[in-house]
Structures are given as C-alpha cells and as structure tokens.
C-alpha positions as CSV (number, residue, x, y, z in Angstrom):
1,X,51.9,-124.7,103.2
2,X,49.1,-122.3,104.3
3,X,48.8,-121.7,107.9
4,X,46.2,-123.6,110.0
5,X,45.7,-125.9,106.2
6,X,45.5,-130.0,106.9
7,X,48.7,-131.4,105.5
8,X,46.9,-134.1,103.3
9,X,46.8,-134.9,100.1
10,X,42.6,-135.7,98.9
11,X,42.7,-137.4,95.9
12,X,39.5,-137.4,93.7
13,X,38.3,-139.5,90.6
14,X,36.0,-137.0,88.8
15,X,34.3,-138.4,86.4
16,X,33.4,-135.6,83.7
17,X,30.9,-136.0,80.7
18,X,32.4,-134.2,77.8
19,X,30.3,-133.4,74.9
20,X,31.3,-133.9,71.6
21,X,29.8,-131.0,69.4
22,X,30.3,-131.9,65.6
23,X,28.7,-129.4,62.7
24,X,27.0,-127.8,65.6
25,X,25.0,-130.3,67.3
26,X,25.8,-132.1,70.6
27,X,25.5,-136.2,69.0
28,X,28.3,-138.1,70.8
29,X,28.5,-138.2,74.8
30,X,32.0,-139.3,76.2
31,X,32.3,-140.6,79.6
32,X,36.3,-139.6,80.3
33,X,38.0,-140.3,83.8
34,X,40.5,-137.6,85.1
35,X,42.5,-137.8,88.3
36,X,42.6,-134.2,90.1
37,X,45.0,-134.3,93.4
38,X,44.1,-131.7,96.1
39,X,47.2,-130.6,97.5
40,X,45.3,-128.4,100.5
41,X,42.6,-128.8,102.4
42,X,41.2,-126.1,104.7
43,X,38.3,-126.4,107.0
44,X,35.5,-124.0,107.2
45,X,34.0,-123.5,110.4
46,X,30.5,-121.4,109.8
47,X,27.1,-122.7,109.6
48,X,24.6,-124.8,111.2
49,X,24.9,-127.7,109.1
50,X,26.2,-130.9,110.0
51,X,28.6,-130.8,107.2
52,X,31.7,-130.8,107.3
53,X,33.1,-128.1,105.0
54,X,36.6,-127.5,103.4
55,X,37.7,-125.2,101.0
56,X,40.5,-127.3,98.7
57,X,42.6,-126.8,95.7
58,X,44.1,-128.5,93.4
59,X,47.9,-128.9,92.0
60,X,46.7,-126.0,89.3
61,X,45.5,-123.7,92.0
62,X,41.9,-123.8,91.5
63,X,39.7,-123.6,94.5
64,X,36.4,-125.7,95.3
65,X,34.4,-126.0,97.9
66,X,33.9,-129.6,99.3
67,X,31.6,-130.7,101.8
68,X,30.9,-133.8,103.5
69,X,28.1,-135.3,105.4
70,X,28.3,-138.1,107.8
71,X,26.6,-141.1,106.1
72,X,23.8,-141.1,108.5
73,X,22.2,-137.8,107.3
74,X,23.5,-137.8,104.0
75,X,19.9,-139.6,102.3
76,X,18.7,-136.5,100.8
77,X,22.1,-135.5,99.3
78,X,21.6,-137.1,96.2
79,X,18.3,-135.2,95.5
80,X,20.3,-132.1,96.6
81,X,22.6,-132.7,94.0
82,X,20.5,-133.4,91.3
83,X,18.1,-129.8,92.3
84,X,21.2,-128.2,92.4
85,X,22.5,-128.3,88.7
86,X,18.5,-127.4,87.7
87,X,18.9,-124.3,89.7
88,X,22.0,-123.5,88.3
89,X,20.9,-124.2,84.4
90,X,18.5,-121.5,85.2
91,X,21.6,-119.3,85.1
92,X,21.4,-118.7,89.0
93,X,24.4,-116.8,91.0
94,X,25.5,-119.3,92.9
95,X,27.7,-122.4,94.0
96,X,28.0,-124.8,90.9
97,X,28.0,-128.5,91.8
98,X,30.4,-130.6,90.5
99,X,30.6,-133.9,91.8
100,X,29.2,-136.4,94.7
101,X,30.2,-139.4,95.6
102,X,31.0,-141.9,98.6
103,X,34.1,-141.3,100.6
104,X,35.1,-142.8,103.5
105,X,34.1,-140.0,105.8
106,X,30.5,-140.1,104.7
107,X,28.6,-138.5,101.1
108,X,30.6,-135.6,99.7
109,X,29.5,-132.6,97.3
110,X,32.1,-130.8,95.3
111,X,31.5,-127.7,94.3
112,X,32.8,-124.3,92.7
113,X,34.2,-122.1,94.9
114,X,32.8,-118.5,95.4
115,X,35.8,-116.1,95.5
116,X,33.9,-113.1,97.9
117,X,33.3,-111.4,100.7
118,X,29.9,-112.5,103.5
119,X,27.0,-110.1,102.2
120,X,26.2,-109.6,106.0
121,X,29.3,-108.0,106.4
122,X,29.5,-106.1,103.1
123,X,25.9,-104.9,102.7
124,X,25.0,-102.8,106.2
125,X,28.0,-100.4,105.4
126,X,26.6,-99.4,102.4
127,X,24.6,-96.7,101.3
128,X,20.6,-97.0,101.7
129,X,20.0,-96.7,97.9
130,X,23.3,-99.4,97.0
131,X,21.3,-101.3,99.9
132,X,18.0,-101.1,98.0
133,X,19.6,-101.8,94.5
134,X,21.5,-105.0,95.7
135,X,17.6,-106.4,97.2
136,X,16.3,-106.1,93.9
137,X,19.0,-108.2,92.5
138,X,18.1,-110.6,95.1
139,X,14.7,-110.7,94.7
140,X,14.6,-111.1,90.9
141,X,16.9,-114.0,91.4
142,X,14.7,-115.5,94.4
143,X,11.6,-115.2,91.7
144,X,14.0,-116.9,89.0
145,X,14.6,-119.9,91.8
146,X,10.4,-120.0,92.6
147,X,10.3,-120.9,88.3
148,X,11.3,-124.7,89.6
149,X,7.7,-126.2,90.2
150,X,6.9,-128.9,92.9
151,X,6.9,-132.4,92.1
152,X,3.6,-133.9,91.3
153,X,1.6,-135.2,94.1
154,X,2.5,-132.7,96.7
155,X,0.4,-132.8,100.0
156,X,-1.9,-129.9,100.0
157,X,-0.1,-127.2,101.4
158,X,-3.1,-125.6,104.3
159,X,-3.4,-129.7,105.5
160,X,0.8,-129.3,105.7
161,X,1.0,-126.1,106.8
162,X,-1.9,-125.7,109.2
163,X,0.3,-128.7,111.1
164,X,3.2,-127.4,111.1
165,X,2.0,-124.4,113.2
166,X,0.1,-126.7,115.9
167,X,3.6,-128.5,116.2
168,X,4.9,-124.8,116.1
169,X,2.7,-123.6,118.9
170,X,3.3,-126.9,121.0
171,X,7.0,-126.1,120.7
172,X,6.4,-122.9,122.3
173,X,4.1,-123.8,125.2
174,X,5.9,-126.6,126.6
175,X,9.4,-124.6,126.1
176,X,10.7,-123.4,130.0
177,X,11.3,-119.4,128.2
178,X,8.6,-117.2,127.0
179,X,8.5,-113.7,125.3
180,X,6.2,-111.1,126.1
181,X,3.8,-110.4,123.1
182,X,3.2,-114.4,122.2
183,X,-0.5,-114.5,122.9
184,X,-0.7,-112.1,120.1
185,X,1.8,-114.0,118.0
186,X,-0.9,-117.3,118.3
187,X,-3.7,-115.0,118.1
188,X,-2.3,-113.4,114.6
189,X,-1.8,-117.0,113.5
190,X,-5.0,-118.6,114.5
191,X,-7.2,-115.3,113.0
192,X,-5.1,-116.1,109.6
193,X,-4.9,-119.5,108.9
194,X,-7.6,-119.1,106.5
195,X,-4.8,-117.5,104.1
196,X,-3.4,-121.1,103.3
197,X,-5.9,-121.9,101.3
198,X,-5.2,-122.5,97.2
199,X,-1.6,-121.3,98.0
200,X,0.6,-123.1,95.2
201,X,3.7,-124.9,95.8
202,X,7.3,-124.3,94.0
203,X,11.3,-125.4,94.4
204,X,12.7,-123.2,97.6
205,X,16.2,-122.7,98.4
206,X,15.0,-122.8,102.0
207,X,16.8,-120.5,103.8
208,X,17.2,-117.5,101.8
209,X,18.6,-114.6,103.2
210,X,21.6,-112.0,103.6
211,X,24.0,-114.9,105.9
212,X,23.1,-117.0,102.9
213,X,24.5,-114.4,100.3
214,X,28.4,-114.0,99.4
215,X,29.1,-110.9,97.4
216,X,31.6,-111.6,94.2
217,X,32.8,-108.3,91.7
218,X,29.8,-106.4,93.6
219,X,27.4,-109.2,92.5
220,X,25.5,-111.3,94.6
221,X,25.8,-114.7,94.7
222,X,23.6,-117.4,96.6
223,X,25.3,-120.3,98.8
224,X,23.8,-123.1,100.8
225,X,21.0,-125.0,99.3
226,X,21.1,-127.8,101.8
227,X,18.0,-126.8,103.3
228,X,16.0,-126.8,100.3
229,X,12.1,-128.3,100.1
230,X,8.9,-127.6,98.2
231,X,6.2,-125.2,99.2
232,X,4.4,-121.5,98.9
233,X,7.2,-119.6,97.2
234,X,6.0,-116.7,99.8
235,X,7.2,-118.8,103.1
236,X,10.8,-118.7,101.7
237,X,10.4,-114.7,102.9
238,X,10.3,-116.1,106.7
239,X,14.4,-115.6,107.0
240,X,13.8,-111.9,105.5
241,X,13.7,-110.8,108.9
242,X,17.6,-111.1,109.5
243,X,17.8,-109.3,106.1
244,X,15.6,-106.3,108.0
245,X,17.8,-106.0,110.9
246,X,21.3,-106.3,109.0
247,X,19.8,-103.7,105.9
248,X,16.2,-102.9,106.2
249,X,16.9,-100.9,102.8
250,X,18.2,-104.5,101.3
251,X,15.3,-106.2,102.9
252,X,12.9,-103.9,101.0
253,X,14.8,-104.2,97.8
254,X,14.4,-108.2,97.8
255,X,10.5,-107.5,97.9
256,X,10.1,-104.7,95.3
257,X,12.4,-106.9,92.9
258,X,10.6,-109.8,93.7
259,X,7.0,-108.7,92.7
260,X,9.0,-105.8,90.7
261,X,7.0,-102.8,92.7
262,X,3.5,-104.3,92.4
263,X,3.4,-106.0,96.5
264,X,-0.2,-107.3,97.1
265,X,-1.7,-106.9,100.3
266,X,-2.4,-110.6,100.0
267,X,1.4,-111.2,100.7
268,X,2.0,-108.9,103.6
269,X,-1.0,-110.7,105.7
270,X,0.7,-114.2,104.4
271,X,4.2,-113.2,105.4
272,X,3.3,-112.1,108.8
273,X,1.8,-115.6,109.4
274,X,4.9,-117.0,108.5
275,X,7.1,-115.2,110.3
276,X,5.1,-115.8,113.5
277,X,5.1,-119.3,113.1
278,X,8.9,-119.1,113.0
279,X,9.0,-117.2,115.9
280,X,7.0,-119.3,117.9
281,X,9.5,-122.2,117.0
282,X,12.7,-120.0,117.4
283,X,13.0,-120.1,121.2
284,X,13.0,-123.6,121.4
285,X,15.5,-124.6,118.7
286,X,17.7,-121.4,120.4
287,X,18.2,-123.6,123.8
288,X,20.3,-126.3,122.6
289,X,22.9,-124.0,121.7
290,X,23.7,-121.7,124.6
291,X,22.7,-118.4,126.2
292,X,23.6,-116.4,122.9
293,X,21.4,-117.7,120.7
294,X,18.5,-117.6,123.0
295,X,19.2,-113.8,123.7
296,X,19.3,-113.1,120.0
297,X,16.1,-115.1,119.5
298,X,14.5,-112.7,122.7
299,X,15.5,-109.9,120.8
300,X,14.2,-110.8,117.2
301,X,10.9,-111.8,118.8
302,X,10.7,-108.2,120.1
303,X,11.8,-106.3,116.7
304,X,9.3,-108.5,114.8
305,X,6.7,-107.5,117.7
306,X,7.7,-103.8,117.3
307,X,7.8,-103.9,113.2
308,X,4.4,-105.3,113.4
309,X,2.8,-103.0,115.9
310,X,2.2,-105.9,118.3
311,X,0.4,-107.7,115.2
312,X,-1.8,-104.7,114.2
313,X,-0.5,-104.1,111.2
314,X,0.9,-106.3,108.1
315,X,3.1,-104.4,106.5
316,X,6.6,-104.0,108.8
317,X,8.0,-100.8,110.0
318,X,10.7,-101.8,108.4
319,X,9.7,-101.9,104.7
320,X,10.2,-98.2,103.0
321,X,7.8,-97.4,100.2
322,X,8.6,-95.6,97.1
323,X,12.3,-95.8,97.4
C-alpha cells in the first residue's frame, strides 16, 4: 500500500453506454453495467474548491481522478457535467468526465486522470521563446473553448456586468485594507464602462490560467472547470495576470494565439476593466484566509498598477510585441 493512501476499498457501479457499430453506422445503443473496485484512494490537497479531491485506481492500475462535493453545494454539478463532455467533444486537452452520481459523502465526478507535472512549476524555467510557444497553444485552445455559445435568454451582459462592479467597488470601500493607487483603479473603471456595450456572451471555463494548466508529454492540458459560467469570452483573460507574473512570455503567447497576432485595441481597454474590477474584489476575498493571501493580493494590486502605468496605458508592460 502507498504511503499516506486511505486503506479503503471504493466501489463504483459505472454505468457505460457502449455503441454498437454494425456496417459502419452507430444503430443499436447498449446500456451495460460493470463493477470497477478502487483498491486506493489518495487525497489531493490543492485548490480552493470545496471539493474533496482523490486521485484512485482501480485493481487494473488505471488512475482517475474523483471528486466529491458536499451535497449542499453540489446543485450545479450536474450542469457541470453535462458542459464538460461538450468541451471535451471539441477535442479539448483536458480532464475527461466519466461518471457522476450520488454517494454517500455528497455528488461525485469521476474523471480521467492527467499524468503531468503543474504548468506553474514547469513553465517559468523555461526558455522565453518555449514560454511564448506554449501561450499560443493555450490560447488557440482558450479560443476553441469560447466556440461553446451561451444559452438563449442570457441577461444582457453591460446590465450584468455594470453590477457586478458596483458590488465590486462596495467590496472594496467597506473592506478594513486599502492599496495605494485604487482611486485610479475606480476611476479607470468608471471612465470605461461604456465598453460593455454589445459585448457577446460564450461558454467560459472560468478561471483560466497557468495554476489551472498541467503539462502532459510537453503538452498542455486544462483542469478545473468547476468555476465555469457564461459571459464576454474577453473577461475569461482577468486570471492572465498570474500567467504574467509566473511567465510574462507565456502570458503573451496565450494572447497572440488567441486573436493569432491581430490584438485589437478594443480588447486591451476591455481587459484592463476587467482586471480592475477583480482587483478591487481581491482584497476582500484575501482576508478570510490569512495574512498570506492578503500580502500576495497587496503585491498583485501593485504589479497590475505598475504594468499599467497607474491606468495610463492599456496595454501591460508585461505583453512583448513581435516575439
């Protein structure tokens, strides 16, 4: 038995659909039951999620991941599921889903487990140009997850949006630590909300960005859709900002492969909104979990003012042109 592994034995009904492909075409659809015995269980402790996550393999030593959330937040897991296999049928890098189901620890999620290595701690060591190659991978496949459109009947996004950052502000003003350089966070945002307007709405994965990456044979793979939601495909670039201080070069990458070279101006303006907003909101949410955080949310306020030229300028120090 592996050290620090829970000696017991998770036994899981998956139910598997098996197609029947006769002279070509997929006609019969058999509904077969299978009995897989997990003879390990070992718990994963990263993340923010309220999940509870385990890596476990079976008696033929294949590996999943399986995570479980407590029934009370678990409403949305369904849905998760279910937007889950449509990102993956678009051929997406990433953790496949499996199976969910009730167990008696709350709503579980099985999934394919990613044999690799944390991008964050793989990426910064390499060189600027390996940096800038693996972006553009990421980008193209962030542009391949924006394909997913939003459901019908989606609140306009400015109406959404344009609240969010008064709750966002709020946040901020009531919250016992400031930064210096927020008047002209709230300035930038209140000069730009105009920019909201018409913006359309896609799938997003929610919280893409390098912590959010594995890396698998030198590819990247993409974990961690439990944050997912619907909205302007160009707020999903508000986490790039721990991207730019692991890898700037990676950071700029996962922009040119994005809009593959051609960057409007359009976006830069947009992206600085939204990365102010989170700013604004990042102190607060910091407090609840200690002194670390709220240092490392002090210091990301400060690059973002710097790469910004206390708001002057839209496009970020950061970001190298012409690489």
């Amino acid at each position: 038995m592996m050290k620090n592994v829970i000696d017991v034995q998770f036994v899981k009904y998956l139910h598997i659909k098996m197609i029947n492909e006769r002279y070509g075409v997929r006609n019969q659809v058999e509904e077969e039951k299978f009995v897989v015995t997990f003879v390990s269980k070992e718990p994963i402790n990263k993340g923010w999620s309220c999940d509870k996550k385990y890596c476990v393999t079976d008696a033929k030593g294949t590996k999943y991941l399986l995570r479980i959330t407590p029934l009370e937040k678990s409403a949305s897991r369904e849905d998760m599921f279910r937007m889950q296999k449509e990102v993956a049928s678009l051929g997406i890098p990433m953790c496949q889903p499996v199976d969910m189901g009730r167990c008696e620890e709350g709503v579980y999620i099985l999934q394919t487990w990613i044999d690799g290595k944390d991008a964050e701690d793989v990426i910064p060591c390499l060189t600027d140009s390996e940096q800038y190659a693996l972006g553009i991978e990421a980008g193209e496949i962030l542009k391949k997850i924006h394909s997913i459109p939003a459901p019908a009947g989606q609140a306009d996004w400015e109406l959404r949006f344009n609240a969010k950052m008064d709750r966002k502000i709020r946040m901020y003003q009531e919250c016992p630590i400031k930064f210096d350089g927020a008047d002209k966070i709230i300035d930038y945002i209140n000069t730009n909300r105009h920019l909201l307007a018409g913006r359309p709405q896609t799938f997003q994965h929610g919280d893409y960005h390098i912590g959010n990456m594995i890396m698998e044979n030198g590819k990247i793979v993409i974990i961690d859709f439990d944050r997912y939601d619907f909205g302007d495909p160009w707020e999903e670039f508000n986490r790039i900002v721990w991207c730019a201080q692991a890898a700037p070069f990676f950071a700029t990458g996962i922009i040119d492969g994005y809009f593959n070279n051609e960057v409007p101006l359009e976006f830069w303006k947009l992206l600085a909104l939204y990365i102010s907003s989170n700013m604004l909101s990042s102190i607060p949410w910091a407090i609840p979990f200690g002194d670390g955080e709220i240092r490392t949310m002090l210091e990301q306020a400060k690059d973002v003012l710097a790469w910004y030229d206390e708001m002057r300028n839209p496009i970020p120090t950061w970001y190298h042109r012409g690489i």
